[in-house]
PDB file as gemmi writes it, atoms N, CA and C in Angstrom:
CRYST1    1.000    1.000    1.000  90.00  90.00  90.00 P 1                      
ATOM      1  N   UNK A   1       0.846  -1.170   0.000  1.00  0.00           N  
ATOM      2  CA  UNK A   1       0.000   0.000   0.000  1.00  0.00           C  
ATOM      3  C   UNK A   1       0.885   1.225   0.000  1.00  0.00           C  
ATOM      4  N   UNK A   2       1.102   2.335  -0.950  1.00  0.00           N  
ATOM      5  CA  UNK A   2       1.271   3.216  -1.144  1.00  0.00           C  
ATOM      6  C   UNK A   2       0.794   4.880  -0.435  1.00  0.00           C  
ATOM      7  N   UNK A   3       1.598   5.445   0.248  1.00  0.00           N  
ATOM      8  CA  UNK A   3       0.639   6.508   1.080  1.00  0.00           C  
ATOM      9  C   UNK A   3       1.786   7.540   0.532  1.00  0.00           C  
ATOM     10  N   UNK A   4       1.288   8.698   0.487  1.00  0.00           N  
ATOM     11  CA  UNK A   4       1.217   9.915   0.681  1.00  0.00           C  
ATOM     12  C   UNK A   4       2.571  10.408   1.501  1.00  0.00           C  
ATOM     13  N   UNK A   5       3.471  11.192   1.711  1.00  0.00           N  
ATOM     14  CA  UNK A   5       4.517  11.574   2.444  1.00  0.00           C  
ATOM     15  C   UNK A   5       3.059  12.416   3.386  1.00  0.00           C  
ATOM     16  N   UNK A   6       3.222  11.763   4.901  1.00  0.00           N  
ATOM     17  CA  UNK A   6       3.100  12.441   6.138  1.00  0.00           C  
ATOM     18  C   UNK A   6       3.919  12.383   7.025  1.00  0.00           C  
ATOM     19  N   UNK A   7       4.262  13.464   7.585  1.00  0.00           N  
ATOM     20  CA  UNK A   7       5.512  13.059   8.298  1.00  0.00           C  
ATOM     21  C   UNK A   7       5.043  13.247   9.737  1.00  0.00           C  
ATOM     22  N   UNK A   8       5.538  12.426  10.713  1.00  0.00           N  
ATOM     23  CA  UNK A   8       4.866  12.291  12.456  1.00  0.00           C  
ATOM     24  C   UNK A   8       4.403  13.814  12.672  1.00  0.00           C  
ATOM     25  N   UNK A   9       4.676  15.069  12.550  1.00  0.00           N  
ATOM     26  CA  UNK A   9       3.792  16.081  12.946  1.00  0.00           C  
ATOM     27  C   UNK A   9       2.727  16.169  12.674  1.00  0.00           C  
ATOM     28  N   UNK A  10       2.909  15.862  11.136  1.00  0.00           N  
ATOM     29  CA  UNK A  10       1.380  15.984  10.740  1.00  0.00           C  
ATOM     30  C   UNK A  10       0.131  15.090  11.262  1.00  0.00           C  
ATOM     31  N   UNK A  11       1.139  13.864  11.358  1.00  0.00           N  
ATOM     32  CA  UNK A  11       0.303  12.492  11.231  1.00  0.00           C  
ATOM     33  C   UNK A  11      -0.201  12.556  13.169  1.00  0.00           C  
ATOM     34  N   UNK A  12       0.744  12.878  14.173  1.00  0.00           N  
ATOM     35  CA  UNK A  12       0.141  12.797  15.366  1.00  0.00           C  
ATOM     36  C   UNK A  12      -0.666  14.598  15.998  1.00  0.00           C  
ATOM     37  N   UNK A  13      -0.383  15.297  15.273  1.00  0.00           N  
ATOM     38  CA  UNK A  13      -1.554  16.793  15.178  1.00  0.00           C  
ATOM     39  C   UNK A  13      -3.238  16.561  14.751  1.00  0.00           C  
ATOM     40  N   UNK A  14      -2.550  15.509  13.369  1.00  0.00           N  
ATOM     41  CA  UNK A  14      -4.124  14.854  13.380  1.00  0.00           C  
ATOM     42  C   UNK A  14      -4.769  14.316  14.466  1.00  0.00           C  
ATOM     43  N   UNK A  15      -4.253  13.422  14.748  1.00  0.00           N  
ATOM     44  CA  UNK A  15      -4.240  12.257  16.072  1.00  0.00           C  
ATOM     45  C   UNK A  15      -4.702  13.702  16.873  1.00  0.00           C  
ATOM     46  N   UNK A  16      -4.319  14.573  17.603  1.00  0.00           N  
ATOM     47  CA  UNK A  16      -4.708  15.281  18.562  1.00  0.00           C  
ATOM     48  C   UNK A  16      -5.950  15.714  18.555  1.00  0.00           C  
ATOM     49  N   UNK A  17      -6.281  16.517  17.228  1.00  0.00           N  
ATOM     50  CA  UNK A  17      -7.139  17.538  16.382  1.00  0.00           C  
ATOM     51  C   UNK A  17      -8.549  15.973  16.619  1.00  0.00           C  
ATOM     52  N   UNK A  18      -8.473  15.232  15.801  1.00  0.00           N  
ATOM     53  CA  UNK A  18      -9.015  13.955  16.022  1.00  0.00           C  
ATOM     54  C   UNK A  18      -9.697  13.074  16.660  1.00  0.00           C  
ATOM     55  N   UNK A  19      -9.042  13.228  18.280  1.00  0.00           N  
ATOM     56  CA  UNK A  19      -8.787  12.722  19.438  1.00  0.00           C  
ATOM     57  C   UNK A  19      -9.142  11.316  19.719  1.00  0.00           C  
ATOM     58  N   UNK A  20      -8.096  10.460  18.269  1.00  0.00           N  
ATOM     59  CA  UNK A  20      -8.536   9.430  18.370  1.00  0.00           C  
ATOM     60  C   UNK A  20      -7.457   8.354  19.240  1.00  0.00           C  
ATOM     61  N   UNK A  21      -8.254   7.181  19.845  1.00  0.00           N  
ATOM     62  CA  UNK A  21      -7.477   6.850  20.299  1.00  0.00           C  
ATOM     63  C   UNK A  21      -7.817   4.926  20.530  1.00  0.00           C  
ATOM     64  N   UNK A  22      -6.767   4.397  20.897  1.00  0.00           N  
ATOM     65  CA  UNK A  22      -7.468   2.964  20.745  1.00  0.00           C  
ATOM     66  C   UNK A  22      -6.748   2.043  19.079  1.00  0.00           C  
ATOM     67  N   UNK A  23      -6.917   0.657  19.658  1.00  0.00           N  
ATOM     68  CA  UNK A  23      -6.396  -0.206  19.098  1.00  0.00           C  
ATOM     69  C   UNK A  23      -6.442   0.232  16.896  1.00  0.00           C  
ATOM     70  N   UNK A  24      -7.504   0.390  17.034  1.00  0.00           N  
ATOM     71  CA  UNK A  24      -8.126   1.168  15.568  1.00  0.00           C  
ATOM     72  C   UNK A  24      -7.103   2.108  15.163  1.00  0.00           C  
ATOM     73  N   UNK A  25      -7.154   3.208  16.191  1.00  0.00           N  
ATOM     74  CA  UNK A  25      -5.613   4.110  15.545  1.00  0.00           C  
ATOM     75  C   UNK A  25      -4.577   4.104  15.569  1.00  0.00           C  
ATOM     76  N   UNK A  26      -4.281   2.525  16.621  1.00  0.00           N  
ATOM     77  CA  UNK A  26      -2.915   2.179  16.248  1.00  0.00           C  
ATOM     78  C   UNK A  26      -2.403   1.361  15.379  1.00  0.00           C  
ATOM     79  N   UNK A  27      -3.608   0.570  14.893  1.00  0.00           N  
ATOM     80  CA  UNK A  27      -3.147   0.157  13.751  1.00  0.00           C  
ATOM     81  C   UNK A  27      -3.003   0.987  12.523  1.00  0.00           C  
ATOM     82  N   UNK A  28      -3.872   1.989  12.424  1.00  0.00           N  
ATOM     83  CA  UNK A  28      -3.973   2.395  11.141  1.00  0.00           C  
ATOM     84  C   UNK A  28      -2.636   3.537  11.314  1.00  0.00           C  
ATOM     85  N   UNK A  29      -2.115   4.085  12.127  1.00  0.00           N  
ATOM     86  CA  UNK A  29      -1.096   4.624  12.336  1.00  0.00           C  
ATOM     87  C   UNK A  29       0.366   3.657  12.287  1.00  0.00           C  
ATOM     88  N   UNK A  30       0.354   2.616  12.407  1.00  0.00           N  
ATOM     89  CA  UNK A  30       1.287   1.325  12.022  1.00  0.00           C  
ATOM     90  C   UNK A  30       1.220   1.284  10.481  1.00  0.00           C  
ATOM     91  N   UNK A  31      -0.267   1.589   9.883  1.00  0.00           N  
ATOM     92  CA  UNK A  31      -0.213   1.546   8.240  1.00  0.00           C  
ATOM     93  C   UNK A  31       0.565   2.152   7.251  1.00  0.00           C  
ATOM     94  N   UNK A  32      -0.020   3.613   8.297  1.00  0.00           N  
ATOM     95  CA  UNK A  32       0.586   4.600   7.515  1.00  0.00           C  
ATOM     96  C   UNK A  32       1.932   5.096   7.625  1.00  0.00           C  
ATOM     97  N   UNK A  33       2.474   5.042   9.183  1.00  0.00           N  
ATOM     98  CA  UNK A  33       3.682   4.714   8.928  1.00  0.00           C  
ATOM     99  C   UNK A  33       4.788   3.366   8.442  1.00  0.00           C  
ATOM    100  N   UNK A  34       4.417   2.883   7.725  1.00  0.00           N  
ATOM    101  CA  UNK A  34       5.051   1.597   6.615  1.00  0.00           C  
ATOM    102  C   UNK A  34       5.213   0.755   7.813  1.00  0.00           C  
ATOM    103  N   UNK A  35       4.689   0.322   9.125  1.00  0.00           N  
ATOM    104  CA  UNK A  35       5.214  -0.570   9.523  1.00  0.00           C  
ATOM    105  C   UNK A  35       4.301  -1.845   9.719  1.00  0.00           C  
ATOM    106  N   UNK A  36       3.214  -1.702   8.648  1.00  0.00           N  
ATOM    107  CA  UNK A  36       2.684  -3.016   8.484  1.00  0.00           C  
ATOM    108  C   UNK A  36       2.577  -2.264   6.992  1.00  0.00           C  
ATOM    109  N   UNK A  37       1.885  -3.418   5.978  1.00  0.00           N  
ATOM    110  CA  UNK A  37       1.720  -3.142   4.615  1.00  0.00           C  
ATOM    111  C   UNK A  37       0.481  -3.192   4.317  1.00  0.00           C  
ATOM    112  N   UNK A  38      -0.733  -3.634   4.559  1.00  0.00           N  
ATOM    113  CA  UNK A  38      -1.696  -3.940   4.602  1.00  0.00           C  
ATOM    114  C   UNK A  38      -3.124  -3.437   5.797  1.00  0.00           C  
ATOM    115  N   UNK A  39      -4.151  -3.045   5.555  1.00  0.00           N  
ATOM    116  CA  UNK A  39      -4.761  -3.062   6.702  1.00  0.00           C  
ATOM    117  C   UNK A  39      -5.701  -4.408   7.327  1.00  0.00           C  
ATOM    118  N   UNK A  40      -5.329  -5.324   6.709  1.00  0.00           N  
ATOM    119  CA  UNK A  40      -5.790  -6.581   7.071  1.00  0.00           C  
ATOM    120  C   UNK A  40      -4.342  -7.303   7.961  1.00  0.00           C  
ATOM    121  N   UNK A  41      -3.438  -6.863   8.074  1.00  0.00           N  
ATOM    122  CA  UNK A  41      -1.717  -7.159   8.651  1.00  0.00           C  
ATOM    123  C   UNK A  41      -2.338  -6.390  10.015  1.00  0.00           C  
ATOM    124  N   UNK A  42      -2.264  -5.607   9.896  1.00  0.00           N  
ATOM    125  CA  UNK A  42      -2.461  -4.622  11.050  1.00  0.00           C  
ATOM    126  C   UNK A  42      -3.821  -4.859  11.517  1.00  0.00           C  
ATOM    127  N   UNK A  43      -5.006  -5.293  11.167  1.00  0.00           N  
ATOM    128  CA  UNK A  43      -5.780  -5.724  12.108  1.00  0.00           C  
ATOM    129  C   UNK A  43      -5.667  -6.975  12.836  1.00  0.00           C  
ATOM    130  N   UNK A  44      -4.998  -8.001  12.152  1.00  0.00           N  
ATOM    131  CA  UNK A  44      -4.975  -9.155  13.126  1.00  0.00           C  
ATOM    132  C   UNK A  44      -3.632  -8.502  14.462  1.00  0.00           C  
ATOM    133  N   UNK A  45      -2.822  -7.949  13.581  1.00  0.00           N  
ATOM    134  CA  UNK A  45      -1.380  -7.288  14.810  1.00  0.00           C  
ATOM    135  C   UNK A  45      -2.487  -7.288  16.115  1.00  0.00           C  
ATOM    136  N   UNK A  46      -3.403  -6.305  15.895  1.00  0.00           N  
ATOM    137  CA  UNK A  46      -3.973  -5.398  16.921  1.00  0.00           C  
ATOM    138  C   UNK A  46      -6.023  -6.056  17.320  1.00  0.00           C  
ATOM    139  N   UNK A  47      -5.715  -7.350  17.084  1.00  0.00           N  
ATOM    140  CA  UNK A  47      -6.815  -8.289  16.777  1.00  0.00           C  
ATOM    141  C   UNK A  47      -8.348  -7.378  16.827  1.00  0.00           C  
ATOM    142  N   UNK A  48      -8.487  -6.303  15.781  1.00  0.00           N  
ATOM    143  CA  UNK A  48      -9.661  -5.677  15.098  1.00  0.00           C  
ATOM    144  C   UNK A  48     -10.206  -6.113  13.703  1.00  0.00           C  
ATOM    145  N   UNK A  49     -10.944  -5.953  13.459  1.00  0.00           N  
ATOM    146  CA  UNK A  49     -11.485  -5.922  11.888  1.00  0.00           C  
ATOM    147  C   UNK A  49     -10.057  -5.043  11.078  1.00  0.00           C  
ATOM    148  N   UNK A  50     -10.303  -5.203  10.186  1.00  0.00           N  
ATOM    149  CA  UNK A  50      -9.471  -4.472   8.769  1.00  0.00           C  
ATOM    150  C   UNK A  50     -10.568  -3.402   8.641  1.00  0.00           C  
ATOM    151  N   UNK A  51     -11.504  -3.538   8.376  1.00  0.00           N  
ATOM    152  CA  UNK A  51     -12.837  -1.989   8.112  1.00  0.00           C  
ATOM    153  C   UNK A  51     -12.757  -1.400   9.302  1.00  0.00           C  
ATOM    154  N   UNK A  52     -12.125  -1.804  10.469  1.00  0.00           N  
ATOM    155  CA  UNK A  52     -11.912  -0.501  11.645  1.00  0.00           C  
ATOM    156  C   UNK A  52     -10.578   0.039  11.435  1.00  0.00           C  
ATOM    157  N   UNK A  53      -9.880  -0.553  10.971  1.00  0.00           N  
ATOM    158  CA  UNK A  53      -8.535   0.002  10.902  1.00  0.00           C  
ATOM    159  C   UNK A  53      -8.407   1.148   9.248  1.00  0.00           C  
ATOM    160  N   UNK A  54      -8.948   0.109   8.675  1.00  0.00           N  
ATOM    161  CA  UNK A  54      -9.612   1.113   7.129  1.00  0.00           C  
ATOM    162  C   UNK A  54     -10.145   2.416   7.624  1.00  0.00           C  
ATOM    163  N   UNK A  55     -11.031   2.611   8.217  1.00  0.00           N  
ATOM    164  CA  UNK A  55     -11.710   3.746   8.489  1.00  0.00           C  
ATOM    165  C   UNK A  55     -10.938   4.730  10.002  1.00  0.00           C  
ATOM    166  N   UNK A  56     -10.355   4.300  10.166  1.00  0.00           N  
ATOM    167  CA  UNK A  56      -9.400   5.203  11.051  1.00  0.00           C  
ATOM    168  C   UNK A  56      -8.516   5.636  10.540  1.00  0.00           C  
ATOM    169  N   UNK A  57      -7.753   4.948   9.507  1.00  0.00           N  
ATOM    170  CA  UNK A  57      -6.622   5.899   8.205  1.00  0.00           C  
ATOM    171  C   UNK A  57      -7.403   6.619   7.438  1.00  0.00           C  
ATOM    172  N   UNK A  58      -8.625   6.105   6.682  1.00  0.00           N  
ATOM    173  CA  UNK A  58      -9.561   7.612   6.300  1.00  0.00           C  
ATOM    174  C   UNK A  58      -9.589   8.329   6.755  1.00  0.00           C  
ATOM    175  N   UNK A  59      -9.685   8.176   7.931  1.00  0.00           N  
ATOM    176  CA  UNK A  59     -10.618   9.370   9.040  1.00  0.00           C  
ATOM    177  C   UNK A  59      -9.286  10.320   9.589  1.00  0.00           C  
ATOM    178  N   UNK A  60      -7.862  10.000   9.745  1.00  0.00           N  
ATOM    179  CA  UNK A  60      -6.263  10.338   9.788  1.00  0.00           C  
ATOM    180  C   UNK A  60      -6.049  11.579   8.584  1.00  0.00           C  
ATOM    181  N   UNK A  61      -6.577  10.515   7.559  1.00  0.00           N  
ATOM    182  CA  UNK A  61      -5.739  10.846   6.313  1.00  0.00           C  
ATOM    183  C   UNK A  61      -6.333  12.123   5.829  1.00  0.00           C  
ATOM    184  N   UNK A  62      -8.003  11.951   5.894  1.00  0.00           N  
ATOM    185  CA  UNK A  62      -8.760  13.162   5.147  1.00  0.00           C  
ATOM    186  C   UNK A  62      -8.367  14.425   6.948  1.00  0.00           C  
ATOM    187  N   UNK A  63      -8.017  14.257   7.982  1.00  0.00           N  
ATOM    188  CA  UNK A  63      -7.587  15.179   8.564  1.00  0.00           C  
ATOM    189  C   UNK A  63      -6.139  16.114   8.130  1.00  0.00           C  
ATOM    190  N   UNK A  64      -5.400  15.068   7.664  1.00  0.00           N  
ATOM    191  CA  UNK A  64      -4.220  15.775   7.380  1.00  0.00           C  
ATOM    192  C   UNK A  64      -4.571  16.384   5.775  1.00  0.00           C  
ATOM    193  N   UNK A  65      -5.236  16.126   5.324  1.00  0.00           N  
ATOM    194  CA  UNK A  65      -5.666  17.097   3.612  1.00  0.00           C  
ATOM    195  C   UNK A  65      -6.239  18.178   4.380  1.00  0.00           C  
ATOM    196  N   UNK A  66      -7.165  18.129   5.304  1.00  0.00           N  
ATOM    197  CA  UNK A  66      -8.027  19.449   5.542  1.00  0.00           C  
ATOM    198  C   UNK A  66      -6.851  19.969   5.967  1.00  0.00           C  
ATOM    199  N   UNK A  67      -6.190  19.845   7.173  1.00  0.00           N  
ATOM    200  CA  UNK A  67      -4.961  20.559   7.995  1.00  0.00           C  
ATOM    201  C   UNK A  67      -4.439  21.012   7.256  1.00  0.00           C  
ATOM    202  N   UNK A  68      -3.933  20.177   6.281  1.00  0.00           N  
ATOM    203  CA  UNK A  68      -2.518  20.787   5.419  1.00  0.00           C  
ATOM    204  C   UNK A  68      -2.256  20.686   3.895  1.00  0.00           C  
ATOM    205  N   UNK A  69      -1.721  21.924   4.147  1.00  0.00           N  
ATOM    206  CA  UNK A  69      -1.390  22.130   2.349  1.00  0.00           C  
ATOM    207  C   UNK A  69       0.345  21.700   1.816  1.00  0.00           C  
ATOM    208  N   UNK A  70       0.466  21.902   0.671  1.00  0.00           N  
ATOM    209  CA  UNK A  70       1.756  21.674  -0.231  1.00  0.00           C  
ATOM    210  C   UNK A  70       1.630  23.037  -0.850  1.00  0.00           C  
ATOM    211  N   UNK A  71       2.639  23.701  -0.928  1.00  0.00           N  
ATOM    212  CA  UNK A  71       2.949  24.602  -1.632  1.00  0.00           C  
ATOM    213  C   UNK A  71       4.407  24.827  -2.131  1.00  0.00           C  
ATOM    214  N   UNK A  72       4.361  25.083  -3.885  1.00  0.00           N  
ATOM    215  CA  UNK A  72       5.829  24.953  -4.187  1.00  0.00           C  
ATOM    216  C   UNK A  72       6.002  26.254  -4.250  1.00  0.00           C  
ATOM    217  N   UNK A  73       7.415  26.723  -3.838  1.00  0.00           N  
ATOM    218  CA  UNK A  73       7.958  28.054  -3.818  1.00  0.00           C  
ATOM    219  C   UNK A  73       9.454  27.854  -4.672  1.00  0.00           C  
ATOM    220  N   UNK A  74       9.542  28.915  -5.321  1.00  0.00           N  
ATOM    221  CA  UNK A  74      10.999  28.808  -6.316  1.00  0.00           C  
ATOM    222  C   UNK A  74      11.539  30.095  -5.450  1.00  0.00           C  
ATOM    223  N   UNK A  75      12.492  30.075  -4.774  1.00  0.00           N  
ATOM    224  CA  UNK A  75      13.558  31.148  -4.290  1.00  0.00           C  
ATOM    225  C   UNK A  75      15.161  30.187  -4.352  1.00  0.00           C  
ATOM    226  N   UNK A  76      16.073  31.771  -4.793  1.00  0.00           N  
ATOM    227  CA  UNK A  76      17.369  31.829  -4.473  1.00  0.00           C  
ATOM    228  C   UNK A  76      17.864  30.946  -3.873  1.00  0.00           C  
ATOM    229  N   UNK A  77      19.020  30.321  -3.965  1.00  0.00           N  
ATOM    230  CA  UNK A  77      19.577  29.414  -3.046  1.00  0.00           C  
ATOM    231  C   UNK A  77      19.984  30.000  -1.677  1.00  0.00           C  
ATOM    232  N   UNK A  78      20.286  30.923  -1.555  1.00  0.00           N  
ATOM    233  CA  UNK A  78      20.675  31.678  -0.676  1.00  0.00           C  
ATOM    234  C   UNK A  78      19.179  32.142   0.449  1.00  0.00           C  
ATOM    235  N   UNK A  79      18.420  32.116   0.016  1.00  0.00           N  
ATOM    236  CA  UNK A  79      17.118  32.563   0.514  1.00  0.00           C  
ATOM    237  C   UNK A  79      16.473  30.843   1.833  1.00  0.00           C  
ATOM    238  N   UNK A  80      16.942  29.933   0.527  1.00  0.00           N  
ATOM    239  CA  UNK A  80      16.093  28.631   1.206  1.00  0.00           C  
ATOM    240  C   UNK A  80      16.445  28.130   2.617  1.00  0.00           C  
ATOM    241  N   UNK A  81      17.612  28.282   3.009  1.00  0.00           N  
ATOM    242  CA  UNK A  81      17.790  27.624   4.290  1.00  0.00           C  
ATOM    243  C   UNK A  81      17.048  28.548   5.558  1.00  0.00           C  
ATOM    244  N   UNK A  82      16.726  30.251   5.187  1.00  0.00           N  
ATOM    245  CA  UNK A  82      15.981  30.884   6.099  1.00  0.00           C  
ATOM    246  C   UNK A  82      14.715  30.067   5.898  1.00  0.00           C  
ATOM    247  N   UNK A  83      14.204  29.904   4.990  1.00  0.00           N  
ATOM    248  CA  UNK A  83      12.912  29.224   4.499  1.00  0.00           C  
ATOM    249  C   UNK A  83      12.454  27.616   5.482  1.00  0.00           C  
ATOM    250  N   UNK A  84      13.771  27.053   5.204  1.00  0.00           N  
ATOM    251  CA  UNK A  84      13.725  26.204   5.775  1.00  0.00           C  
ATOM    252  C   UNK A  84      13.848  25.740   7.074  1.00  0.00           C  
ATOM    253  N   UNK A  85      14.279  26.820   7.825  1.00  0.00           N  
ATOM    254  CA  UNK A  85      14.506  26.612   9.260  1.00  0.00           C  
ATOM    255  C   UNK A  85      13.019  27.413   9.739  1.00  0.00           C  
ATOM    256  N   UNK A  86      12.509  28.460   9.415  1.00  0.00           N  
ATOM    257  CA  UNK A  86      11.028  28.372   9.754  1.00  0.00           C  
ATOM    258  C   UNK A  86      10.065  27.612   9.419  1.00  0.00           C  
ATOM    259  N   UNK A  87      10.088  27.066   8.678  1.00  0.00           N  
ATOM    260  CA  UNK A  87       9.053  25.865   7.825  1.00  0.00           C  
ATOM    261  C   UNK A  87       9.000  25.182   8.880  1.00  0.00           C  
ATOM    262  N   UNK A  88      10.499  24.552   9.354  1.00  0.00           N  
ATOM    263  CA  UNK A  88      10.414  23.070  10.588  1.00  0.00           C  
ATOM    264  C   UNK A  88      10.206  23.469  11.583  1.00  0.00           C  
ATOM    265  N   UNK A  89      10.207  24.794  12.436  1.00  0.00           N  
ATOM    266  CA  UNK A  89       9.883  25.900  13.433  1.00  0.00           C  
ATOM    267  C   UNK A  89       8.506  25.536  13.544  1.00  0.00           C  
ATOM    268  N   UNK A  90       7.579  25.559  12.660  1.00  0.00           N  
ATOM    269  CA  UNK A  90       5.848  25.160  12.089  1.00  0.00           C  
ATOM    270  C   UNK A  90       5.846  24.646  12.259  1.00  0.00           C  
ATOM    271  N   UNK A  91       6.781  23.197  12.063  1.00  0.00           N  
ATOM    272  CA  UNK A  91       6.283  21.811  12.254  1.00  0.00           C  
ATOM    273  C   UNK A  91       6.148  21.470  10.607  1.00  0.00           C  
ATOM    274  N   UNK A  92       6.239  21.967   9.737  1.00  0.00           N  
ATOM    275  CA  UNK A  92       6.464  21.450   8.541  1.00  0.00           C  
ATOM    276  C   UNK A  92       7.544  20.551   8.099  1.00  0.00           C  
ATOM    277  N   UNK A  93       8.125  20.651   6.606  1.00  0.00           N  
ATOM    278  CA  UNK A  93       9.054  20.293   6.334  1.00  0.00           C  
ATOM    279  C   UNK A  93       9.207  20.762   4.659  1.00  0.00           C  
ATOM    280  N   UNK A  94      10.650  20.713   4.479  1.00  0.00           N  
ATOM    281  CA  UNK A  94      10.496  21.444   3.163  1.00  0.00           C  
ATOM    282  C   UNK A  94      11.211  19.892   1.962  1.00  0.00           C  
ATOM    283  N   UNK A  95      10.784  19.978   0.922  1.00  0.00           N  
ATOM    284  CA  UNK A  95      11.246  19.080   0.176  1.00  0.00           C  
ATOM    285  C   UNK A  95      11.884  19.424  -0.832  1.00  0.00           C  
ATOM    286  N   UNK A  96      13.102  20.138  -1.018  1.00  0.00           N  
ATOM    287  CA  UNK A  96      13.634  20.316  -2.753  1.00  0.00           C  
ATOM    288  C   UNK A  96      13.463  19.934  -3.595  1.00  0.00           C  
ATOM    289  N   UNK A  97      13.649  20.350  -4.598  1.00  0.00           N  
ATOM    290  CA  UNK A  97      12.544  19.958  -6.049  1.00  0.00           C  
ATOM    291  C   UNK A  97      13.923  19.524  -6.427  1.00  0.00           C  
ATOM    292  N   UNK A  98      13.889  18.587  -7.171  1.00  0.00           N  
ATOM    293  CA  UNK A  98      14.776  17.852  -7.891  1.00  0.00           C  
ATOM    294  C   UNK A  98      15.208  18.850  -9.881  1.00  0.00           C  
ATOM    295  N   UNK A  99      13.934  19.506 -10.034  1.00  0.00           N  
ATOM    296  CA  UNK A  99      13.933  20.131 -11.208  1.00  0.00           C  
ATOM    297  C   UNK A  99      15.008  20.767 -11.566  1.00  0.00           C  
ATOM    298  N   UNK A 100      15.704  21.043 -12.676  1.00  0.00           N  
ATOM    299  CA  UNK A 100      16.759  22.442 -12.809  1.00  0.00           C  
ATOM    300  C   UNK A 100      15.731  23.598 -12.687  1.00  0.00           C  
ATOM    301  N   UNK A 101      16.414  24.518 -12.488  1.00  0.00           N  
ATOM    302  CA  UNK A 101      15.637  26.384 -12.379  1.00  0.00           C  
ATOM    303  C   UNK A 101      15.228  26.551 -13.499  1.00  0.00           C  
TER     304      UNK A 101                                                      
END                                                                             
């Protein structure tokens, strides 16, 4: 299963915002952080259904879309590391674009 780059701020802010808690969000939080592959893996781990663990990474996942955005910014090389040390200040994170300028 394929997910989305969330990285633990985002993913446990949800969790807060959320206030979910219980076998359900730990599996589906085991999902999404790659440490099961499956949500049928992670429900027997955490002996639940797979449709409770399914619907607690929905319920994660569509929190972190509402929460949070992606936005690409093109600045100076010289500019990005200010950029980047407030970004993670937020609790963000910044990703360099692989592109040439």
């Amino acid at each position: 299963m394929e997910d989305r780059d969330i990285s633990k701020g985002q993913l446990y802010a949800a969790l807060a915002r959320l206030r979910l808690r219980g076998r359900a969000c730990d599996a589906a939080v085991e999902v999404i952080e790659g440490v099961c592959a499956t949500y049928a893996e992670a429900a027997q781990r955490h002996g639940i259904s797979r449709a409770a663990v399914s619907q607690a990474a929905k319920r994660i996942r569509a929190e972190v879309d509402r929460a949070f955005v992606t936005v690409e910014v093109r600045l100076p090389h010289d500019c990005a590391s200010e950029l980047e040390a407030w970004v993670n200040a937020k609790g963000g994170s910044v990703s360099p674009s692989d592109k040439p300028g």
